[in-house]
C-alpha positions in Angstrom: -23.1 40.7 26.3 -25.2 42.9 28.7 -22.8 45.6 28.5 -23.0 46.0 24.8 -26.4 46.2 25.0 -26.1 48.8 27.5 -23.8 50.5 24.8 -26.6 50.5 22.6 -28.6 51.7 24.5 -26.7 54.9 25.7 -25.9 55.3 21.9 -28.9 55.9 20.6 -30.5 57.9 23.4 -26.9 60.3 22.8 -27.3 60.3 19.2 -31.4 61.0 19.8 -30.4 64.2 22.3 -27.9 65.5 19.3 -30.3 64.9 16.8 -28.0 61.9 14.9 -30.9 59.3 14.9 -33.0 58.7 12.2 -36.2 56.0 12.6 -37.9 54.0 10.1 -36.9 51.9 7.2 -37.8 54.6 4.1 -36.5 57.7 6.1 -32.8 55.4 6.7 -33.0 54.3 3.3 -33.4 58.2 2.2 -30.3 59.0 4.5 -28.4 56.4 2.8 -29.1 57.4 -0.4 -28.6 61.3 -0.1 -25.6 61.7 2.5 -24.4 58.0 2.4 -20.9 58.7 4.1 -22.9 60.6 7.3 -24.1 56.9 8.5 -22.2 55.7 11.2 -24.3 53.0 12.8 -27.4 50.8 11.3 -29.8 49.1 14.0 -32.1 46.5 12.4 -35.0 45.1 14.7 -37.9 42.3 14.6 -39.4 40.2 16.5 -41.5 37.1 16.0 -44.9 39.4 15.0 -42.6 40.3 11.9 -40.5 37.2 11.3 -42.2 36.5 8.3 -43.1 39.8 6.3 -41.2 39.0 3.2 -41.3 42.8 2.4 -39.6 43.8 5.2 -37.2 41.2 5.2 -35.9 42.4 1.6 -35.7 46.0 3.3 -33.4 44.2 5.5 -31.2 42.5 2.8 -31.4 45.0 0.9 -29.8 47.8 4.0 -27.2 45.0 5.0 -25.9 45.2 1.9 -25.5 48.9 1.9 -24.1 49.0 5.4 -21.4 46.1 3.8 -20.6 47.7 0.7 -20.4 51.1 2.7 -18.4 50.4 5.8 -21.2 50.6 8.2 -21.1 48.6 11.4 -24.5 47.2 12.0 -26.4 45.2 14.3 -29.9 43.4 15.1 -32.2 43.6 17.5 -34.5 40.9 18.3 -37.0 43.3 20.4 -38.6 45.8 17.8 -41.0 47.0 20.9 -37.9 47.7 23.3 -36.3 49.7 20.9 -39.5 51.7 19.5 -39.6 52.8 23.5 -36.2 53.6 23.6 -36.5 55.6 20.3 -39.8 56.9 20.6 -40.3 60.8 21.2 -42.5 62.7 23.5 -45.6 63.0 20.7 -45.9 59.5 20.5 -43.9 56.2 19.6 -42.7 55.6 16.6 -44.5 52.9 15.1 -41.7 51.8 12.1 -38.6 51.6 14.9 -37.2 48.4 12.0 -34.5 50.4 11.2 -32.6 53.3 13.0 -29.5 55.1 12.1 -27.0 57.4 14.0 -25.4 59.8 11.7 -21.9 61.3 12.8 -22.4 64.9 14.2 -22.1 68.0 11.3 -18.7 68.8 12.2 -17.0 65.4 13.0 -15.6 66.9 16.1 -18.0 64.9 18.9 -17.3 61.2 19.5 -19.6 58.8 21.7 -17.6 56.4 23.3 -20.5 54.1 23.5 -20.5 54.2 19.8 -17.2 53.3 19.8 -17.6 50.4 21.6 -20.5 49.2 19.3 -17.8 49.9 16.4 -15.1 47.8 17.6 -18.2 44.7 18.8 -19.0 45.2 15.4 -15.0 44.9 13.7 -14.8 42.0 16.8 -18.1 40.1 15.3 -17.2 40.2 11.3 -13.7 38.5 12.6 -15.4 35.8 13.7 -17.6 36.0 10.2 -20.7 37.3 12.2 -21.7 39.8 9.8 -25.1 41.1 11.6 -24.6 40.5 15.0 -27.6 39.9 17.4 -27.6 42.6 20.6 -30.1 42.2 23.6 -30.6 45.5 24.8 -31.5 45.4 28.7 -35.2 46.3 29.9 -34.2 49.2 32.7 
């Protein structure tokens, strides 16, 4: 399980250096309405300061339902501070890191073999009706 966090890890700082990762629960949700088919990955993350923020959880529903109906392999997080690090540019941190997406590059012609292993965790997970699978993505 550590290596797929590791996966996850490597995938979203790739997809940050190519400019493929968008942060925040509105911007993804613009993404997915304008340019649906560019989403490739969904991230979703909490942790126990927002467990119970009812808005935020409909955001949630609401995304897992468009990564389902879509074909988007997705995944939670259960350390929202972890990833905002991971995530976070040079200016400052992002302070919304709920919900990230990595977008498939402009010409379809780069592939991330991290990703790919998140994809087929993903594919492994829904056989085994785990529709949102929890990752832990390692500290170092």
């Amino acid at each position: 399980m550590e290596a797929i966090g590791k996966s996850l890890k490597e995938a979203l700082k790739s997809a940050q250096c190519e400019d493929r990762l968008t942060v925040g629960v509105y911007e993804s949700a613009k993404i997915m309405n304008d340019d649906p088919d560019s989403v490739s990955f969904c991230v979703l993350a909490t942790d126990e300061e927002w467990e119970c923020d009812i808005a935020l959880q409909i955001h949630f529903t609401l995304i897992q339902s468009y990564c389902f109906d879509n074909d988007i392999s997705i995944v939670r997080v259960n350390d929202m501070q972890l990833l905002a690090e991971i995530v976070g540019d040079k200016a400052g941190q992002h302070e919304d890191a709920h919900c990230c997406l990595i977008t498939n590059s402009a010409d379809g012609s780069w592939e991330d073999p991290a990703l790919e292993k998140l994809h087929l965790f993903c594919e492994e997970s829904r056989g085994l009706n785990d529709w949102v699978p929890e990752i832990t993505i390692p500290k170092r």
